[in-house]
matplotlib code that plots the C-alpha trace (Angstrom):
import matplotlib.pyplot as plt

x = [0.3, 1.9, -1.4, -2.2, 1.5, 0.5, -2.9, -0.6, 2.2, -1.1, -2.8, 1.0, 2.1, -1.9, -1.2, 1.9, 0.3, -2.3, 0.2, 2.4, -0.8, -1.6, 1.6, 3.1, 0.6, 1.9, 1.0, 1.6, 1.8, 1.6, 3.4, 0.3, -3.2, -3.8, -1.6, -2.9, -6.3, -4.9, -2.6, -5.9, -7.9, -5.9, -7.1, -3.4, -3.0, -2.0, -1.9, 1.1, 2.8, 6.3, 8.9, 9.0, 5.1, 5.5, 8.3, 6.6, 3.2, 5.1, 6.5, 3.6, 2.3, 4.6, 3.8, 0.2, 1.3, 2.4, -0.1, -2.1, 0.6, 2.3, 5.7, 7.9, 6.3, 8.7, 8.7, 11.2, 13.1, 10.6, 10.6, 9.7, 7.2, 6.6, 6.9, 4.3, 4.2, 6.3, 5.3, 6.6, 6.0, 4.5, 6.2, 3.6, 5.0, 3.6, 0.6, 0.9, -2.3, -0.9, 2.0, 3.2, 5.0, 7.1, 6.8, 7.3, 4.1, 5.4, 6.1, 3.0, -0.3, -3.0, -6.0, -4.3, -4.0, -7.6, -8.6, -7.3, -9.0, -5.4, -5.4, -2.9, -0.5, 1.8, 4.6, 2.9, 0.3, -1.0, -1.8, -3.2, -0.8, -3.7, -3.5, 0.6, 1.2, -1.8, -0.4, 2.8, 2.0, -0.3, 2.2, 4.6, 1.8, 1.3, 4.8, 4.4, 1.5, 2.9, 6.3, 8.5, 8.4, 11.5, 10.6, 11.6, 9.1, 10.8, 9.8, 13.1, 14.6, 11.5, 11.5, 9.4, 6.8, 4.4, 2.2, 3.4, 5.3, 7.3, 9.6, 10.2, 8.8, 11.7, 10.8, 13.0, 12.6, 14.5, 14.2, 11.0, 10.0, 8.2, 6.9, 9.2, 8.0, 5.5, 6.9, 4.2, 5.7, 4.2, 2.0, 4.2, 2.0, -0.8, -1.9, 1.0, -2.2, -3.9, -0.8, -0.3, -4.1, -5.8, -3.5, -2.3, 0.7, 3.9, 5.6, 3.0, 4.5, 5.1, 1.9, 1.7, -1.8, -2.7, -0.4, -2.7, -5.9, -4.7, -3.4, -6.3, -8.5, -7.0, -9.1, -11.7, -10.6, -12.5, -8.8, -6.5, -5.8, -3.1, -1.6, 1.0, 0.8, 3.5, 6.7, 8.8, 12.3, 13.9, 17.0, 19.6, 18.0, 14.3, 11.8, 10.2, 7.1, 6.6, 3.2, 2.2, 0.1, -1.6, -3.8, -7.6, -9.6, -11.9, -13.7, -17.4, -20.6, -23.7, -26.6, -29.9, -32.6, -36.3, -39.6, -43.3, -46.2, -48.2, -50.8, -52.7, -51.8, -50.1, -46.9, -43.9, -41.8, -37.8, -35.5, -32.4, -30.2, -26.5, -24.0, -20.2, -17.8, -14.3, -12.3, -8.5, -7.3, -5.0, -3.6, -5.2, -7.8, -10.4, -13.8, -16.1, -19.4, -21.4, -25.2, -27.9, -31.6, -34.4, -37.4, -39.1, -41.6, -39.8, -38.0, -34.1, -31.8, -28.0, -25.5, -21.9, -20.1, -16.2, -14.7, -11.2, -10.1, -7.0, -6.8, -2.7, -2.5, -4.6, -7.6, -10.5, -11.6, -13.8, -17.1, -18.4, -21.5, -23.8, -27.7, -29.9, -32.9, -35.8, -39.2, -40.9, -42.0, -43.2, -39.7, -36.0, -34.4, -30.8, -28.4, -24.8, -23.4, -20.4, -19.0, -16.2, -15.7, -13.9, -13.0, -13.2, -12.4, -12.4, -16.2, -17.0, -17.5, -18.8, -19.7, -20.7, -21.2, -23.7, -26.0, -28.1, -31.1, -32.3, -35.9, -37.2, -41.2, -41.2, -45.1, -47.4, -49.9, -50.9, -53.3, -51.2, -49.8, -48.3, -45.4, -43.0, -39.3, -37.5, -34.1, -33.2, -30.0, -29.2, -26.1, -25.8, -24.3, -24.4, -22.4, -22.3, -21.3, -20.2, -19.3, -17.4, -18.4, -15.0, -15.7, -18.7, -17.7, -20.7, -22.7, -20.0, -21.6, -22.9, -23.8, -24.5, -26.3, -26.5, -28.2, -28.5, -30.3, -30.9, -31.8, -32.3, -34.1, -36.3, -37.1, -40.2, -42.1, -39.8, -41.0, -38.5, -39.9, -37.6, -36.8, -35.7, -34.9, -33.6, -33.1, -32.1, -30.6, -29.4, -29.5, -28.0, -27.7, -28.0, -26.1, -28.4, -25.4, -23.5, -26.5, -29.2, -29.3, -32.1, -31.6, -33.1, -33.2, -34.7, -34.9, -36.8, -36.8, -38.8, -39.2, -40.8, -42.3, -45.0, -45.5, -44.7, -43.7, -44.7, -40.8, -39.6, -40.9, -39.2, -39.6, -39.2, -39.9, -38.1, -35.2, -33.5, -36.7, -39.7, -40.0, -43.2, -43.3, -42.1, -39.1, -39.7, -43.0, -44.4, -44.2, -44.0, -43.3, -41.9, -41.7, -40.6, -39.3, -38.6, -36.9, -36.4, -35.0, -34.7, -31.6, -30.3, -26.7, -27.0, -22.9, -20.6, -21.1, -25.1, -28.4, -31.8, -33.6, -37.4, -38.5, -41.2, -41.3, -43.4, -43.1, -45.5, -46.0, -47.1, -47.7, -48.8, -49.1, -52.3, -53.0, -53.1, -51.2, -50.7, -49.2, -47.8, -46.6, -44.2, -43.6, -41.5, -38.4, -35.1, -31.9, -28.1, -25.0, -21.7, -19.6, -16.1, -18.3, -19.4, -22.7, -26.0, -29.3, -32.4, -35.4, -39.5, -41.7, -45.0, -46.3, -49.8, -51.5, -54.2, -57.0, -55.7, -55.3, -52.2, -52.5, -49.6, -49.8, -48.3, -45.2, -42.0, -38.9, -35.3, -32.3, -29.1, -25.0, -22.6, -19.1, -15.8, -12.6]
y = [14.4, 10.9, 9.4, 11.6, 10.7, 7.2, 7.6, 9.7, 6.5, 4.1, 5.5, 6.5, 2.8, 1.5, 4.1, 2.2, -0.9, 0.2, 1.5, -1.7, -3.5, -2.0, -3.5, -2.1, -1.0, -1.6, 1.3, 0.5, 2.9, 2.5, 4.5, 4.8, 6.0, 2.3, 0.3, 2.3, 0.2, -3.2, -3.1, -1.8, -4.4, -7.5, -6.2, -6.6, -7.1, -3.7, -4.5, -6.8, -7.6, -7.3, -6.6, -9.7, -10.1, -7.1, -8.3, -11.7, -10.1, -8.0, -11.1, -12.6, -9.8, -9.8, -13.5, -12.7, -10.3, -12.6, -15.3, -12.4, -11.0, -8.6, -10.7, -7.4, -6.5, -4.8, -3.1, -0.2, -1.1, -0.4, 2.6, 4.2, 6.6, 6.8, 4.5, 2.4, 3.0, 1.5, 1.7, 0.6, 1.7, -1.0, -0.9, -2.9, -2.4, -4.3, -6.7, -10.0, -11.1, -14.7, -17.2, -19.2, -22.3, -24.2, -28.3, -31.4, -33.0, -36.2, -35.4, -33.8, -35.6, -34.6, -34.9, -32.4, -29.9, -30.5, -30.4, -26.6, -26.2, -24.8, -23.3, -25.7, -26.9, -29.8, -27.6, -24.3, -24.0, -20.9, -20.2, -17.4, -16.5, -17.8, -21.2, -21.7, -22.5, -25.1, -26.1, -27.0, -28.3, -30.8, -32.3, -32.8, -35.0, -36.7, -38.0, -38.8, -40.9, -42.7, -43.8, -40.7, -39.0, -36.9, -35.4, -31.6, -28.7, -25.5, -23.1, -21.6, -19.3, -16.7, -14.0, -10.9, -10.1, -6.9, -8.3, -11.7, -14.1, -16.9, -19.4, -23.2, -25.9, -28.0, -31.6, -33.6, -37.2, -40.4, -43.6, -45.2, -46.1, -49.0, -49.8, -52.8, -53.2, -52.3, -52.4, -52.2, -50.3, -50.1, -53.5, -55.9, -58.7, -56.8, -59.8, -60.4, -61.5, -57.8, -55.6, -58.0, -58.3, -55.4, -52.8, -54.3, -52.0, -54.1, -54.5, -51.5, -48.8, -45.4, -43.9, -41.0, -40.6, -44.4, -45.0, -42.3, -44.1, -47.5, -47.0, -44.9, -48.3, -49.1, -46.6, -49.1, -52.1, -52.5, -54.0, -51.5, -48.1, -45.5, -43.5, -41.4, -40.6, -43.3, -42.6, -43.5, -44.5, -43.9, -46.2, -46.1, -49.7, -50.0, -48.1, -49.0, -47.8, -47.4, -47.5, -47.0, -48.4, -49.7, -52.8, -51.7, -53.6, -55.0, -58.0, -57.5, -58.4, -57.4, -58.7, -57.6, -58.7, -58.2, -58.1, -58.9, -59.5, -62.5, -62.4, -65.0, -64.1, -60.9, -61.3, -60.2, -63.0, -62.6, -63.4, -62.9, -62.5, -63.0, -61.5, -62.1, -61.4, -62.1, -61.0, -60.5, -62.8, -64.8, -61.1, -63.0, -60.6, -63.8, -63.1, -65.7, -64.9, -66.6, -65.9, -67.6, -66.5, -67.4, -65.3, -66.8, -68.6, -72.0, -70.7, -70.5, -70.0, -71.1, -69.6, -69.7, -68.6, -68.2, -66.3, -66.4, -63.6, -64.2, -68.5, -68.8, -65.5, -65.4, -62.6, -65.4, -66.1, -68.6, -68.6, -71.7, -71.5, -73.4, -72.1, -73.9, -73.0, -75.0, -74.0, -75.3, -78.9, -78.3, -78.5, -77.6, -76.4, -76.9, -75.0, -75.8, -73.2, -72.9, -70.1, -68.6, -64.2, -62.6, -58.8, -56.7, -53.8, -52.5, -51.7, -54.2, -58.1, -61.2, -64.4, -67.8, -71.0, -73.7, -73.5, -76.9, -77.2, -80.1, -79.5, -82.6, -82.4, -82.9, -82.2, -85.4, -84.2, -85.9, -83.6, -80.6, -81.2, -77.8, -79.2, -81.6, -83.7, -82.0, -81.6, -78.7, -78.0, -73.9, -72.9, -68.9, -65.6, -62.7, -58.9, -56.8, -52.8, -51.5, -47.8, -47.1, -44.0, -43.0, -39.8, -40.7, -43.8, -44.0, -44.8, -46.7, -47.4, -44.9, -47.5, -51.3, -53.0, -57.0, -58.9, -62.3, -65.4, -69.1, -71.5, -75.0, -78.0, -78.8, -82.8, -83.6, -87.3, -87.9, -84.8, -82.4, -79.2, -76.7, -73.0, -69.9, -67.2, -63.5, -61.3, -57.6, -55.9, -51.9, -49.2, -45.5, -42.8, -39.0, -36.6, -33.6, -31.7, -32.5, -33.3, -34.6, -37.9, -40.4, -43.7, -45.3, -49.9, -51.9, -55.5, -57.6, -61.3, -63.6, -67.3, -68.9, -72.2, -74.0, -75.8, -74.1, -75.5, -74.0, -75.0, -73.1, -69.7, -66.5, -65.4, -61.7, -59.2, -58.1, -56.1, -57.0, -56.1, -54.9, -53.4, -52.9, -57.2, -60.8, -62.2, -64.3, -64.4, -63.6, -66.1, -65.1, -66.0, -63.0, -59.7, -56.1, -54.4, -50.5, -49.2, -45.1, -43.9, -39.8, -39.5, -36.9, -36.9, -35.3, -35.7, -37.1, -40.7, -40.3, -40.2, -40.4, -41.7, -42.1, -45.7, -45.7, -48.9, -50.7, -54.4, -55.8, -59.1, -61.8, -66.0, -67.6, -70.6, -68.8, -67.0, -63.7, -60.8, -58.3, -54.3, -54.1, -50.6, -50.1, -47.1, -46.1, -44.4, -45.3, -43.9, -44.8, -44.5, -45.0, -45.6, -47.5, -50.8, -50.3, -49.1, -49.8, -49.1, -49.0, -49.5, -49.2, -49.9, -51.0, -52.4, -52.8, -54.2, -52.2, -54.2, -53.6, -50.9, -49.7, -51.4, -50.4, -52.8, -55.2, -52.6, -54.2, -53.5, -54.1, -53.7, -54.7, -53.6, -53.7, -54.4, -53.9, -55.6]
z = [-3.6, -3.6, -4.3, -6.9, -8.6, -8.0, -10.4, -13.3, -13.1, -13.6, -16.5, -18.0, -18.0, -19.3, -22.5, -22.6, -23.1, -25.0, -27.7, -27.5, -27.9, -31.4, -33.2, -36.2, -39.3, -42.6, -45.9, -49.0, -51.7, -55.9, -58.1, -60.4, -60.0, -61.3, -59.3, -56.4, -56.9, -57.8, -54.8, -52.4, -54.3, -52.6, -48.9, -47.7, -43.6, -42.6, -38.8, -37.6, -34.5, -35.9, -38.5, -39.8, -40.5, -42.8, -45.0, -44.9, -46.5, -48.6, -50.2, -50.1, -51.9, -54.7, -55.2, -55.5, -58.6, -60.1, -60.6, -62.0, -64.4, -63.0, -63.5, -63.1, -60.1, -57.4, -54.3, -52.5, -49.4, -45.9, -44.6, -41.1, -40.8, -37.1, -34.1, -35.2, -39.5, -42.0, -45.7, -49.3, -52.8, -55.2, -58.9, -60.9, -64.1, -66.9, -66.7, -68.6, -70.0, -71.1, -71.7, -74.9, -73.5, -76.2, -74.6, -75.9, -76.7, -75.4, -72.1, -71.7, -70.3, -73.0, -70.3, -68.0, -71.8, -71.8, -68.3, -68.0, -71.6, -73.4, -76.8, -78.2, -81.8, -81.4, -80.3, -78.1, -75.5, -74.5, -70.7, -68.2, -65.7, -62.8, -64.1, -64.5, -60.8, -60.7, -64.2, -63.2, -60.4, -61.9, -64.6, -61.1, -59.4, -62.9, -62.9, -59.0, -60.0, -62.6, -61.1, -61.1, -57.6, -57.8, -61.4, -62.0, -63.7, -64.7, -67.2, -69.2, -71.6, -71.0, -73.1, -73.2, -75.9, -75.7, -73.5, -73.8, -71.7, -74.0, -72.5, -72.8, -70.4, -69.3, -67.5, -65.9, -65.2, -63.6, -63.8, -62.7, -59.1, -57.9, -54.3, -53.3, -49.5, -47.2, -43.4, -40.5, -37.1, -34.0, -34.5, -35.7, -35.9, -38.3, -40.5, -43.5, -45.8, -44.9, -45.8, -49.3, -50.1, -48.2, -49.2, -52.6, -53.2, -53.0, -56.9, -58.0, -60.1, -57.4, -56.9, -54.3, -54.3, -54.3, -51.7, -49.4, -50.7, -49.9, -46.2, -45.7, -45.8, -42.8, -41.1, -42.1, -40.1, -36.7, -35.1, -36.2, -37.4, -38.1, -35.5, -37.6, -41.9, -43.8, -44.7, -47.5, -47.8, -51.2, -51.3, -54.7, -55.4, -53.7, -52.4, -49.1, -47.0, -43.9, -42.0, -38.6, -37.1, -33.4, -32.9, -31.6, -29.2, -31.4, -29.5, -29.0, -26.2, -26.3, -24.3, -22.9, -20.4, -21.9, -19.8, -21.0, -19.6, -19.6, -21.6, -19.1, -16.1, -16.6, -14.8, -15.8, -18.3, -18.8, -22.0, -22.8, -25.8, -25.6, -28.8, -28.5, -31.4, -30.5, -33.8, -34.4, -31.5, -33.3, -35.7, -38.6, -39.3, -38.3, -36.7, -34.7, -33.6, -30.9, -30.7, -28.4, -27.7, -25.3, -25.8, -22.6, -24.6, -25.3, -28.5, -28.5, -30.7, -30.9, -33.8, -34.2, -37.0, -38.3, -40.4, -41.7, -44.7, -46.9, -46.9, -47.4, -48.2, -50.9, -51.8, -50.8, -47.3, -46.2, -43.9, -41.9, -39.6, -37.4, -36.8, -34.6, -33.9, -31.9, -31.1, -27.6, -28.4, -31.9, -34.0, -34.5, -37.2, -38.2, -41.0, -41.6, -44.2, -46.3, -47.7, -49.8, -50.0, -51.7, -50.5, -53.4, -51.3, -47.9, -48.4, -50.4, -50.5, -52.6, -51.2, -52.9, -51.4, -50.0, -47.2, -46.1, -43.2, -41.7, -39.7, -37.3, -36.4, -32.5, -32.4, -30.9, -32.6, -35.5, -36.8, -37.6, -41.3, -41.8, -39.5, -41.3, -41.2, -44.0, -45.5, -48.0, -50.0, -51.4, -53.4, -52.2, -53.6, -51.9, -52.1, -49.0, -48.8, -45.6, -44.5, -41.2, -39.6, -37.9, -37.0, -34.7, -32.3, -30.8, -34.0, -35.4, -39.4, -41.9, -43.9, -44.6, -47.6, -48.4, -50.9, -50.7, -53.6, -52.3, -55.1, -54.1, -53.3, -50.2, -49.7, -47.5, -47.1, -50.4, -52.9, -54.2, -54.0, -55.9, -54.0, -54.0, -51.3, -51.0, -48.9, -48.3, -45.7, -46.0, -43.2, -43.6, -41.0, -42.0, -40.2, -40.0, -38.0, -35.2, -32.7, -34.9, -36.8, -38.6, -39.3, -41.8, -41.9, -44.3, -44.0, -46.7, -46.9, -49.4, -50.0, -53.4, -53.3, -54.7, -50.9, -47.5, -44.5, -41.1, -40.2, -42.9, -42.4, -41.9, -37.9, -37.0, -34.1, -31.3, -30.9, -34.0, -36.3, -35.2, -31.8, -29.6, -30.4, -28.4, -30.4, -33.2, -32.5, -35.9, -39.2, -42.5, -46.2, -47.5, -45.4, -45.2, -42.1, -42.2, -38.7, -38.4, -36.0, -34.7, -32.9, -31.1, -29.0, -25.7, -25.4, -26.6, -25.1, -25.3, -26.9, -26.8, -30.0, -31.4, -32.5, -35.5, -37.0, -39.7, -41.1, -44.2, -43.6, -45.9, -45.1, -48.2, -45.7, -43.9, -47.4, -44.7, -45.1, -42.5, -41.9, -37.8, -36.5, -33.4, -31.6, -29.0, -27.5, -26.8, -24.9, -25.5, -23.2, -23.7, -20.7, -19.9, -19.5, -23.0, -24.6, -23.0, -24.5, -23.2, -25.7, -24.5, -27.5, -28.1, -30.9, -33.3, -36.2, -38.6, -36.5, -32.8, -30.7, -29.0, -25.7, -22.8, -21.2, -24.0, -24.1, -24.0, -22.6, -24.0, -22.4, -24.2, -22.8, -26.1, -24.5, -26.7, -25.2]

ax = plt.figure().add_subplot(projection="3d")
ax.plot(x, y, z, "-o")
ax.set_aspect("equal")
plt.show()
């Protein structure tokens, strides 16, 4: 009997529950056949889990009337039905088909009359009730972007017509604004020059949405970002903004270890290929880069480079560089470069300057004449685009295009021999959804001259161009390099990736042109240490087969600290 008592008090107490669980439902009635379907027409929440969800959708309700005309729209006071049922009675009343605002033309923005296409005289406007809210609402950002944040909208002395709404549009306005100071928190030292010429919004007239453009750009810096959205501080005299933001480690290594085999004795051969990019250091926004290569074969190459944005706080940085670049015990080539940039925007840069090569011919042998001492003298202009990808760490750019023209003068055994060069460099990445990507690298480089120079030629392959090939072991006059790659992210710190490559390659020297293919497959992991990729490629020409064992392995480790 107890245990029988026991199973009753159970299933008692889980009805309990079950009826608790369902919450109040919410009917609401019209007091018209028609009003009936408008109101059933909005597919109002009729389930809630209290009181106060039901007055809040009945008001929310009533505010939907009204944006389609039913200004007179009322409903009776909530009454109980049951334990779980409330209902109210819906007064449409009359529906509005339109309103004829009296404004002053004046105050009025004529593109936002046109914009919501307004039957208009100089005096009257005439206006669905759907588009008043937006209407309104637009004239009040207007005035916030042109200087006016506190400005008032109202619409007054509304009268009644047959079907008709007529009242008076009343705007209020105070003195202009204008952004006095911009006040970094959190990283105090973020570069002065940065927040006058990167932001550019000190002594500008108040503009809300400018002001959310221009500190989103800091998003774009690789050594800072923002942790919180600004404020602003509306004093009687001055108006002040206040961004927050923290520094980002933004120093950079990468390296790898590369193994071939000998074509002669087939062992295995070693290079190596060290990247660092220390940037931010001093909180001037400057970047220097430090490159050096050894392929293993007697080639090496030695780069450093500095860059400094905003010279005494102006908009122009400059760029100075060293390339050196020295092959065995045939010749060495040496640039010193120049350069002033000017940062249009956060994605976008110019650069002019002067760029000037001196090559030594450290061949004994007497007979090669395609080898030579020369000295060579460009003036350079270039524009770079660049897209940060913030939303995906691992593959931190969506996009990067640069276009580069040398014209200049090369001097060899006392001949001028007049120049030109160009080059292009663009790669995008497609996000086919959250898992799958393909990136897409172009890199195109060309040099005119009525004499060439075995010195002077472009040198590709390898990691940094065409894969499956020794580094810098091809020559060329003018070239094309297209890299795809098929990604796909296996979490969120890694991925494996396909590697189809393809260069044209040209050498009016040789009058030879040739097409080389490399295939391959990659993988890519993030970890605390950094990102390390691991790249096996092998590469082929139109007259060669594919042969495995001239495969080559890369293995680079990207640090940031």
């Amino acid at each position: 009997m107890k245990k029988s008592t026991l199973h009753i008090f159970y299933l008692f107490f889980a009805l309990c529950c079950i009826q608790y669980t369902h919450g109040q439902t919410l009917q609401i009635n019209g007091t018209t056949e028609n009003d009936q379907q408008v109101i059933d027409a909005t597919n109002y929440k009729k389930s809630h889990e209290n009181i106060k969800s039901i007055v809040d959708e009945l008001t929310s309700l009533q505010k939907a009337f009204f944006t389609i005309g039913y200004f007179d729209a009322t409903y009776s006071k909530l009454e109980k039905v049951s334990d779980s049922i409330y209902q109210s009675t819906f007064n449409l009343n009359t529906k509005y088909t339109s309103l004829e605002i009296n404004y002053d033309r004046s105050m009025v923005d004529e593109s936002l009359l046109n914009a919501f296409n307004l039957q208009r005289t100089d005096s009257t406007f005439t206006i669905t009730p759907e588009n008043v809210t937006p209407f309104l609402e637009a004239i009040v950002a207007n005035f916030q972007n042109t200087g006016n944040p506190f400005a008032e909208v109202q619409l007054e002395n509304i009268r009644k017509k047959e079907q008709t709404i007529i009242a008076d549009l009343n705007i209020t306005i105070i003195n202009k604004r204008r952004l006095d100071k911009v006040i970094i928190k959190g990283y105090e030292k973020f570069p002065k020059a940065y927040a006058k010429n990167y932001l550019r919004l000190t002594s500008k007239v108040f503009n809300k949405d400018e002001i959310t453009k221009q500190t989103k750009r800091i998003d774009q810096l690789p050594f800072a970002r923002q942790i919180k959205d600004p404020e602003i501080l509306f004093a009687k005299d001055s108006t002040i903004l206040y961004v927050y933001i923290e520094k980002v480690k933004s120093n950079f290594f990468d390296g790898f270890i590369g193994f071939n085999s000998d074509e002669d004795t087939g062992n295995l051969k070693l290079n190596g290929y060290l990247d660092l990019k220390l940037m931010n250091n001093l909180n001037a926004g400057e970047q220097f880069n430090l490159l050096w290569k050894n392929d293993g074969n007697g080639q090496t190459k030695f780069l450093a480079d500095l860059r400094v944005p905003y010279i005494f706080n102006s908009p122009v940085g400059i760029n100075a560089g060293l390339d050196i670049f020295r092959r065995d015990s045939l010749f060495n080539i040496v640039n010193v470069k120049l350069n002033a940039f000017y940062q249009i925007n956060p994605n976008n840069q110019l650069h002019v300057g002067i760029l000037q090569t001196e090559s030594n011919n450290l061949s004994e042998d007497e007979a090669n004449t395609t080898i030579d001492d020369y000295t060579s003298f460009f003036t350079t202009a270039a524009y770079t685009f660049t897209k940060r990808n913030d939303a995906l760490s691992i593959f931190p750019v969506k996009m990067f295009a640069g276009l580069e023209a040398q014209l200049g003068t090369r001097t060899n055994d006392g001949e001028k021999n007049e120049q030109s060069k160009f080059s292009f460099t663009g790669n995008y990445l497609w996000e086919l959804n959250n898992r799958n990507f393909i990136y897409f690298n172009n890199t195109s480089e060309a040099l005119i001259s009525n004499q060439y120079l075995t010195n002077e030629k472009f040198r590709l392959g390898g990691i940094q161009s065409i894969r499956g090939f020794n580094e810098n072991s091809l020559e060329a006059t003018l070239y094309s390099t297209i890299n795809t790659e098929y990604r796909y992210i296996l979490s969120r710190n890694s991925y494996v990736h396909s590697i189809i490559d393809f260069t044209y390659l040209q050498d009016d020297l040789t009058d030879t042109d040739v097409k080389l293919y490399g295939f391959g497959f990659g993988l890519g992991i993030r970890s605390k240490s950094g990102l390390l990729k691991i790249n096996y490629a092998v590469g082929k020409t139109d007259n060669t087969a594919i042969k495995l064992s001239e495969s080559k392995v890369h293995i680079s480790l990207s640090t940031s600290f």
